[in-house]
N, CA, C and O atoms as a MOPAC input file, in Angstrom:
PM7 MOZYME 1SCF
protein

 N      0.81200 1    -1.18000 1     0.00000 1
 C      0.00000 1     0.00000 1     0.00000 1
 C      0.86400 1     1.25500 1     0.00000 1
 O      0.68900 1     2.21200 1    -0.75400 1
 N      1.68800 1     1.16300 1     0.80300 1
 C      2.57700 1     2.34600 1     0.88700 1
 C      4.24200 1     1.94800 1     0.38900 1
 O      4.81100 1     0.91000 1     0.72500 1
 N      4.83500 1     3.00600 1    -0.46200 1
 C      6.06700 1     2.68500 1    -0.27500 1
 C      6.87900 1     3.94200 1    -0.04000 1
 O      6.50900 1     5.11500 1    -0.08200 1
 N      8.01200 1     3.45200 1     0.20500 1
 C      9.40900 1     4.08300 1     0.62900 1
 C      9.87500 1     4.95100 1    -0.21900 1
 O     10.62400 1     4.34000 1    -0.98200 1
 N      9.80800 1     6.45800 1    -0.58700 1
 C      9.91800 1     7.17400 1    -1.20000 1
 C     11.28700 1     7.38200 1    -1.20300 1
 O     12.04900 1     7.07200 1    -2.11900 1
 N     11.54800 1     7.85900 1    -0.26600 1
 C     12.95300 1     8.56400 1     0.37500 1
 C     13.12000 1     8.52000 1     1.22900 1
 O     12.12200 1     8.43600 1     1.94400 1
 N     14.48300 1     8.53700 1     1.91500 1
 C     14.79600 1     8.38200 1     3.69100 1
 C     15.64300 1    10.12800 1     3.57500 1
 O     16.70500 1    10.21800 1     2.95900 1
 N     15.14500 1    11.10500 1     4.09400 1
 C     16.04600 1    12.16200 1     4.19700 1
 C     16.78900 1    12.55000 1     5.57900 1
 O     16.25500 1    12.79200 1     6.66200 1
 N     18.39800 1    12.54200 1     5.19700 1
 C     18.77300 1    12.29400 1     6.96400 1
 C     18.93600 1    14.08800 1     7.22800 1
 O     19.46600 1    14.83000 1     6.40100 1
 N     18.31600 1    14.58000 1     8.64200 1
 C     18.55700 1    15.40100 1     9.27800 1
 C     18.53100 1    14.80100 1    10.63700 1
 O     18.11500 1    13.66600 1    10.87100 1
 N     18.93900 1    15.52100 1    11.40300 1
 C     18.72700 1    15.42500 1    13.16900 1
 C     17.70000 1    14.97100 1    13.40800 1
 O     17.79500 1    14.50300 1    14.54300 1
 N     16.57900 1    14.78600 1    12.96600 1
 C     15.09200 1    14.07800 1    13.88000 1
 C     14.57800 1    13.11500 1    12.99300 1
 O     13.44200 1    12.64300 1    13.04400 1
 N     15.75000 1    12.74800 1    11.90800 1
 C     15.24100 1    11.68700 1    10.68000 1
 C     14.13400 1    11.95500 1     9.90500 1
 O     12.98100 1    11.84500 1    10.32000 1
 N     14.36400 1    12.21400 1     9.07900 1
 C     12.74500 1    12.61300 1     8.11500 1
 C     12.48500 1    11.42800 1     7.50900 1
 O     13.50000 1    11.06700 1     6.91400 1
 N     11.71500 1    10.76100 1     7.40200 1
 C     10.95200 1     9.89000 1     6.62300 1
 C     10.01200 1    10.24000 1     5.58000 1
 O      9.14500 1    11.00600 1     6.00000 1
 N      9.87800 1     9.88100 1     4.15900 1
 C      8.68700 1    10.99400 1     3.09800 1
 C      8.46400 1     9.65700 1     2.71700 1
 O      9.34700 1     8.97900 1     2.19100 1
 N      6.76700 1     9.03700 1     3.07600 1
 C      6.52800 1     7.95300 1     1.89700 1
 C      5.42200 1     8.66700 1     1.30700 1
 O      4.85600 1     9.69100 1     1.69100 1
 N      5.13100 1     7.60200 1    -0.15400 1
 C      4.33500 1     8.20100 1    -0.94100 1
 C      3.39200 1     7.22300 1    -0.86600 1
 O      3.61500 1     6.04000 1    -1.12300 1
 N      2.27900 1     7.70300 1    -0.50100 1
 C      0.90400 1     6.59600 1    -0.65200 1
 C      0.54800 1     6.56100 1    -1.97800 1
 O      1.35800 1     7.17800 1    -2.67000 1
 N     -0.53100 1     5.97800 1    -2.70600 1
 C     -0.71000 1     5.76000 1    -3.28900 1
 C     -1.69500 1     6.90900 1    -4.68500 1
 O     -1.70900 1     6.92700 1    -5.91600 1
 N     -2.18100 1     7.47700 1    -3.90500 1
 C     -3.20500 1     8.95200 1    -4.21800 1
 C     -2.12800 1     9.73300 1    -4.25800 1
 O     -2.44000 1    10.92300 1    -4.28300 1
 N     -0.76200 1     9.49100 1    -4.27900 1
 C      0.08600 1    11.04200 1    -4.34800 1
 C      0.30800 1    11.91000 1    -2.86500 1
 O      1.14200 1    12.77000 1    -2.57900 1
 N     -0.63800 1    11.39400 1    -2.17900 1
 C     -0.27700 1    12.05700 1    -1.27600 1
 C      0.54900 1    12.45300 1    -0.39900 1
 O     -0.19400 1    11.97100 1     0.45600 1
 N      1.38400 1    12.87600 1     0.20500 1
 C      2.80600 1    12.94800 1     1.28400 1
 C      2.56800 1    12.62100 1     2.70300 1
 O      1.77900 1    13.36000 1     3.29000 1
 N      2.94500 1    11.94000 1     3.16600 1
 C      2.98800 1    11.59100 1     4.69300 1
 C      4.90200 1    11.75700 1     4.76700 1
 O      5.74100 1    11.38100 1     3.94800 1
 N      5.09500 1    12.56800 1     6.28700 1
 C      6.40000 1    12.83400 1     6.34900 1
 C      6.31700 1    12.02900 1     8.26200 1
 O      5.20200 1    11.96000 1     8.78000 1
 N      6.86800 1    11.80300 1     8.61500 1
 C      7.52300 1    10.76200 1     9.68300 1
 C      8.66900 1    11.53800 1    10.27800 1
 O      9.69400 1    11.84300 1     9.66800 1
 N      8.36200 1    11.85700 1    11.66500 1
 C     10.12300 1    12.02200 1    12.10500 1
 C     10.26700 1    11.65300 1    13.05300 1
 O      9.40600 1    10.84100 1    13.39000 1
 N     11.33200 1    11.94000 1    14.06100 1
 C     11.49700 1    11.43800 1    15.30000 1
 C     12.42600 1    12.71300 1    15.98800 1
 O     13.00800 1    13.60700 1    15.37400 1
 N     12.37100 1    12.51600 1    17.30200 1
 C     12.88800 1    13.67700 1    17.72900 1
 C     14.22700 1    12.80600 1    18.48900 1
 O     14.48300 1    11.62300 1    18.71300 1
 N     14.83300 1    14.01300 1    18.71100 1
 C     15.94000 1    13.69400 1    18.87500 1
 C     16.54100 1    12.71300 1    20.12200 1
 O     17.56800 1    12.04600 1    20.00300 1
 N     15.61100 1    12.76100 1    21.46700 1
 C     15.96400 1    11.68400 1    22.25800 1
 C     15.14500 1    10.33400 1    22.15900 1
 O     15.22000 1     9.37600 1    22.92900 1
 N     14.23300 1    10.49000 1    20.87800 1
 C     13.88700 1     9.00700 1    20.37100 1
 C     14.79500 1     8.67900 1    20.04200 1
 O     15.39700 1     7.91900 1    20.80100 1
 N     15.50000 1     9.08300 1    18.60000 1
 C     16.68500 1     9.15900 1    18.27500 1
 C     17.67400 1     7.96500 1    18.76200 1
 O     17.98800 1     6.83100 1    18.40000 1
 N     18.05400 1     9.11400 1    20.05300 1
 C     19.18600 1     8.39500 1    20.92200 1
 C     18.81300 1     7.34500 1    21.16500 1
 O     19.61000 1     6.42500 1    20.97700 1
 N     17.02400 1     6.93100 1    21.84700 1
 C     16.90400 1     6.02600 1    22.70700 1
 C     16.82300 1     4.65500 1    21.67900 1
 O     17.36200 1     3.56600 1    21.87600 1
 N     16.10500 1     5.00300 1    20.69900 1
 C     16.27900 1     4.07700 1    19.84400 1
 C     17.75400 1     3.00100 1    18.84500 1
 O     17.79700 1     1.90400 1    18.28800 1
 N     18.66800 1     4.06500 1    19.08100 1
 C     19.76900 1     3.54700 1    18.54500 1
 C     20.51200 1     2.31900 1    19.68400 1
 O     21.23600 1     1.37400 1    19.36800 1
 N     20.12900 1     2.64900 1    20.82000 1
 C     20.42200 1     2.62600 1    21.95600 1
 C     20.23800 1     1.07600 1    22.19600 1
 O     21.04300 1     0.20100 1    22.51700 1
 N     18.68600 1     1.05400 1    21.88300 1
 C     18.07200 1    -0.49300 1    22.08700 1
 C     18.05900 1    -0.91100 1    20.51100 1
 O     17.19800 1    -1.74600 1    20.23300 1
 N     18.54300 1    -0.64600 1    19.87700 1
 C     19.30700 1    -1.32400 1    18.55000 1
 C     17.89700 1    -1.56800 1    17.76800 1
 O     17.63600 1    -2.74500 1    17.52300 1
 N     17.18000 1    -0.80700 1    17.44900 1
 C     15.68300 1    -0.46300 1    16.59300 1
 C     16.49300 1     0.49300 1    15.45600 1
 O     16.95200 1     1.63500 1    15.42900 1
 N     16.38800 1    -0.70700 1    14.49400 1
 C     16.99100 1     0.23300 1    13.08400 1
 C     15.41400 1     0.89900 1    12.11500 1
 O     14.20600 1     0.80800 1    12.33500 1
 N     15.88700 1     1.27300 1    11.48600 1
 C     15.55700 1     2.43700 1    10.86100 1
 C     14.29700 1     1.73800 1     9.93000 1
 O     13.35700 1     2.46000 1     9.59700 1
 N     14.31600 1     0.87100 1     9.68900 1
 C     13.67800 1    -0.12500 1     8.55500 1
 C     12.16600 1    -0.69900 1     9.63300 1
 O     10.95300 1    -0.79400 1     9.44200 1
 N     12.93700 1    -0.92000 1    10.56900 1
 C     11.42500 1    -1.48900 1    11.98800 1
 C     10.71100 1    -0.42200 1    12.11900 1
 O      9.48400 1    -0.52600 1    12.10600 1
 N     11.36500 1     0.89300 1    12.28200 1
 C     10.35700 1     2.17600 1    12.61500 1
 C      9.68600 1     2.46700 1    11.46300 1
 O      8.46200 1     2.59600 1    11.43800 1
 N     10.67400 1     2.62800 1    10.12300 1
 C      9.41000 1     2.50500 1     9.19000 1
 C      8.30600 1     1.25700 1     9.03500 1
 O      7.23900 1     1.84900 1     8.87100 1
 N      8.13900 1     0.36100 1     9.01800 1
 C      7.63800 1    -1.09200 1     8.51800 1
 C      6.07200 1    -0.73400 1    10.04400 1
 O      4.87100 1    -0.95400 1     9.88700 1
 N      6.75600 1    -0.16700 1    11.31600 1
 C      5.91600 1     0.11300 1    12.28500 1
 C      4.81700 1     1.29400 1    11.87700 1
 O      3.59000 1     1.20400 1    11.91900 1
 N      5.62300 1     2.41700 1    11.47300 1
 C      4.48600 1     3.49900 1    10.86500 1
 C      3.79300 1     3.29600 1     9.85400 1
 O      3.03800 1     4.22900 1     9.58000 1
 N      3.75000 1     2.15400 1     8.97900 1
 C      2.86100 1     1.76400 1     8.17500 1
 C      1.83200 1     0.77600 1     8.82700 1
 O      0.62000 1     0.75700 1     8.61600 1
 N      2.58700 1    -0.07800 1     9.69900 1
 C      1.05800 1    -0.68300 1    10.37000 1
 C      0.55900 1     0.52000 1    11.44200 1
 O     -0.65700 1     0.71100 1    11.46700 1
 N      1.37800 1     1.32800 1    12.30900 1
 C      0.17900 1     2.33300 1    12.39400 1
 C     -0.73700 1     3.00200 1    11.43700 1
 O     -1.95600 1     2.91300 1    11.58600 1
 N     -0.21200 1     3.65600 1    10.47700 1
 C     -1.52600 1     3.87500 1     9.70300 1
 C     -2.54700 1     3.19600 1     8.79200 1
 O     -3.40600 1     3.74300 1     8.10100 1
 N     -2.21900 1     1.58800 1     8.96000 1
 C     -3.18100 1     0.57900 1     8.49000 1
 C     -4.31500 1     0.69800 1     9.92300 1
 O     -5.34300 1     0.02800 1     9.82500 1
 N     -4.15100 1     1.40600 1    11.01600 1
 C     -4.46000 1     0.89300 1    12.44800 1
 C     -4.11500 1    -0.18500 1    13.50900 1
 O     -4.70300 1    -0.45700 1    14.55600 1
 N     -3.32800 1    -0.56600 1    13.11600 1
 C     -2.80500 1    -1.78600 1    13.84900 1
 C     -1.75900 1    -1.01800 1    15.19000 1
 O     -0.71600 1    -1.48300 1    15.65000 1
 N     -2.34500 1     0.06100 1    15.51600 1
 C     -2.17100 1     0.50800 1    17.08500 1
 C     -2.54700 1     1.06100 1    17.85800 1
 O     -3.62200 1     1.52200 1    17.47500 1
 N     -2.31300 1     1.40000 1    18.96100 1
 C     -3.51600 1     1.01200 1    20.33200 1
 C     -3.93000 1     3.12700 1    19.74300 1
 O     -3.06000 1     3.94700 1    19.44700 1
 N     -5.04600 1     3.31100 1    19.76300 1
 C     -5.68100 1     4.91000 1    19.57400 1
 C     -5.36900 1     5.22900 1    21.11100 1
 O     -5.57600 1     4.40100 1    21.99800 1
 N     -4.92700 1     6.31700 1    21.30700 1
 C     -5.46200 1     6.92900 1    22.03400 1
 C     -6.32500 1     8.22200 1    22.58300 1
 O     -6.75200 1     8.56900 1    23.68500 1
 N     -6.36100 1     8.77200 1    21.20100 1
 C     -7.37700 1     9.92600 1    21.33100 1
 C     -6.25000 1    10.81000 1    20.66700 1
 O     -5.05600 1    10.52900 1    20.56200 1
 N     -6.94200 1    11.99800 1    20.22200 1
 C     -6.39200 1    13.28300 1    20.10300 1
 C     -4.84200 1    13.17400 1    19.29100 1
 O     -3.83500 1    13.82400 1    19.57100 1
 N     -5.02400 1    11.99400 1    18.05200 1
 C     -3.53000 1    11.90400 1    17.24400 1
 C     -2.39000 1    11.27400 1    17.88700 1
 O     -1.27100 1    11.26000 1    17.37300 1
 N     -2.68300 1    10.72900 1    19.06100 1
 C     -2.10300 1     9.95200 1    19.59600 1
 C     -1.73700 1     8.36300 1    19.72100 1
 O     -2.76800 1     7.74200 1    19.98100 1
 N     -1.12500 1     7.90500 1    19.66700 1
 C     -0.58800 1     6.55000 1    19.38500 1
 C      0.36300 1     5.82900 1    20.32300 1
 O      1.43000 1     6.36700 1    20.62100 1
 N     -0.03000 1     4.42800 1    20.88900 1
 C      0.89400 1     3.60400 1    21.07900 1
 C      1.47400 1     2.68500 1    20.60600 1
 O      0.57100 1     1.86300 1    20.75600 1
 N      2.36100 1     2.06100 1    20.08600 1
 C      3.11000 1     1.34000 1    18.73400 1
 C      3.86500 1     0.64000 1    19.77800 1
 O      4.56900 1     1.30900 1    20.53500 1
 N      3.77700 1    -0.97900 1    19.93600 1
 C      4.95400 1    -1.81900 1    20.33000 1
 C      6.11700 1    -1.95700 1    19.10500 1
 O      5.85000 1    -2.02900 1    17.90500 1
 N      7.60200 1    -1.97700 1    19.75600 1
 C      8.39900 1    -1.92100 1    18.61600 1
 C      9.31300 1    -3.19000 1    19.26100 1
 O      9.48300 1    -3.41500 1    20.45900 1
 N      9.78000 1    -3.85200 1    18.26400 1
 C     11.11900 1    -4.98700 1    17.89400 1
 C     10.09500 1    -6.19800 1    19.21700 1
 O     10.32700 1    -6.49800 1    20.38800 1
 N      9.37300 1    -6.44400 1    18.59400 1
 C      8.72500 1    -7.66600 1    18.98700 1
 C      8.28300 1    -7.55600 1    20.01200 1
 O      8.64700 1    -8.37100 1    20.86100 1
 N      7.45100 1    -6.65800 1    20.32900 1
 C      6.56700 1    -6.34300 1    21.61000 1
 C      8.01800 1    -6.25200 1    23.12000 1
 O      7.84200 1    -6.71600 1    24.24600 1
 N      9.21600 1    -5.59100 1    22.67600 1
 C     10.43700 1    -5.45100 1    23.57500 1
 C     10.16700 1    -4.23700 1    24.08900 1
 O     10.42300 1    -4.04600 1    25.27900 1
 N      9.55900 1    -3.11000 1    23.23100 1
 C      9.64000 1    -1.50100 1    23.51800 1
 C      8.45000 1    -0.87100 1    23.01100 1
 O      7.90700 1    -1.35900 1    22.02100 1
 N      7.88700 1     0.34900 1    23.67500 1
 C      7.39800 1     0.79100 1    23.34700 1
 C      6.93600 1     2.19700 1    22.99400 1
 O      6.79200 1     2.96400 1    23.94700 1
 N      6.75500 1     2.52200 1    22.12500 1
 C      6.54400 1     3.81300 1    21.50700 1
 C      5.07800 1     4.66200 1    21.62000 1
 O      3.95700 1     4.15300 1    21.60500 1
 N      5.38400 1     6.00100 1    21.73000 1
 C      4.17900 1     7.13800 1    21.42100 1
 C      4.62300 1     8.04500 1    20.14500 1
 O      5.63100 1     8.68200 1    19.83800 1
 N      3.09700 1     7.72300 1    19.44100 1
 C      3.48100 1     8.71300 1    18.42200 1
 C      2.29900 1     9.97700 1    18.24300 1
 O      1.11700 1     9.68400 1    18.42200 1
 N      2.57700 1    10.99100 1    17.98400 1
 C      1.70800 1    12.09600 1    17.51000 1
 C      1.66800 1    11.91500 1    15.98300 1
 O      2.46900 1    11.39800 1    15.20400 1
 N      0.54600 1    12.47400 1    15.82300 1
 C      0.15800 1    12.59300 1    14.44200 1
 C     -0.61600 1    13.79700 1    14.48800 1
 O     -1.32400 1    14.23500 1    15.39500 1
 N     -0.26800 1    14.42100 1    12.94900 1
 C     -1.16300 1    16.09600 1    12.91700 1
 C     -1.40200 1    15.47500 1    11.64000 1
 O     -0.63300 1    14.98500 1    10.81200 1
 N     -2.95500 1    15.64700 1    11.68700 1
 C     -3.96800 1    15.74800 1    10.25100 1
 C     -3.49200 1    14.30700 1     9.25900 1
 O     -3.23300 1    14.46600 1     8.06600 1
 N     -3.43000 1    13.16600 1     9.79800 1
 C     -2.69000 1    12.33800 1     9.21100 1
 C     -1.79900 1    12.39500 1     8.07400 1
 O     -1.95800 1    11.57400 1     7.17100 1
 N     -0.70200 1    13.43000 1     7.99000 1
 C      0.14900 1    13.80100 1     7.33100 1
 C      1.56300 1    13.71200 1     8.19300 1
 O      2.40200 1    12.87600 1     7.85900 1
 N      1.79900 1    14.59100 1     9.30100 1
 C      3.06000 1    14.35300 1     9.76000 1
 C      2.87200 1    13.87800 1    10.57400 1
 O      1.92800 1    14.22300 1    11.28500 1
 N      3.85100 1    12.61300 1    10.96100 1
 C      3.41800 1    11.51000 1    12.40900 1
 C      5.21900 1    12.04400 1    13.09800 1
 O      6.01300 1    12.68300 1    12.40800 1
 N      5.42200 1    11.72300 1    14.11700 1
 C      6.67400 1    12.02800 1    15.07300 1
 C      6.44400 1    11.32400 1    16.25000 1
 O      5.50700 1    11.33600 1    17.04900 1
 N      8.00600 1    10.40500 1    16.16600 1
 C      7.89500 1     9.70000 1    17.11400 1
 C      8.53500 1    10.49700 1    18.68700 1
 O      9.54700 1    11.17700 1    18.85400 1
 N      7.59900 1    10.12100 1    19.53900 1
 C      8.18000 1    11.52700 1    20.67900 1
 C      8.66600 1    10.55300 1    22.07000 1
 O      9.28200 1    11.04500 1    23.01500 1
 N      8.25100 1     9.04300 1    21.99200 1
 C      8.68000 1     8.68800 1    23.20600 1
 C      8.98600 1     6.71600 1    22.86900 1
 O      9.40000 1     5.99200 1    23.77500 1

């Protein structure tokens, strides 16, 4: 459904996939995800492969663009924001 457009590297990782309608969804992460993630050895390929089953729904809602996402085999877990289902950022 979705693929991998581009990986653009800055400081909070940009992610740009292209759905299928053209549309842009951009992905980032902030910077002590970042860290924490490199940390517990969650490469770059799991966080994407994860933000696509979040936006299939395959994670827990919590209201108000909010998201919980288990990552690297239910080991860790993530919060994500989302604005207007366009830019998602991983914040915890």
């Amino acid at each position: 459904m979705f693929r991998h457009a581009a990986v653009e590297k800055s400081r909070t990782q940009c992610y740009t996939i292209a759905a299928m309608d053209d549309a842009r969804s951009r992905t980032f992460r902030t910077a002590w995800f970042s860290k924490a993630a490199r940390k517990a050895l969650i490469a770059d390929k799991d966080l994407c492969e994860a933000m696509d089953q979040v936006r299939k729904g395959q994670a827990d809602d919590l209201g108000g663009g909010v998201f919980k996402k288990r990552l690297d085999r239910n080991r860790h877990r993530s919060i994500i924001v989302a604005k207007g289902q366009r830019y998602w950022v991983y914040t915890y």
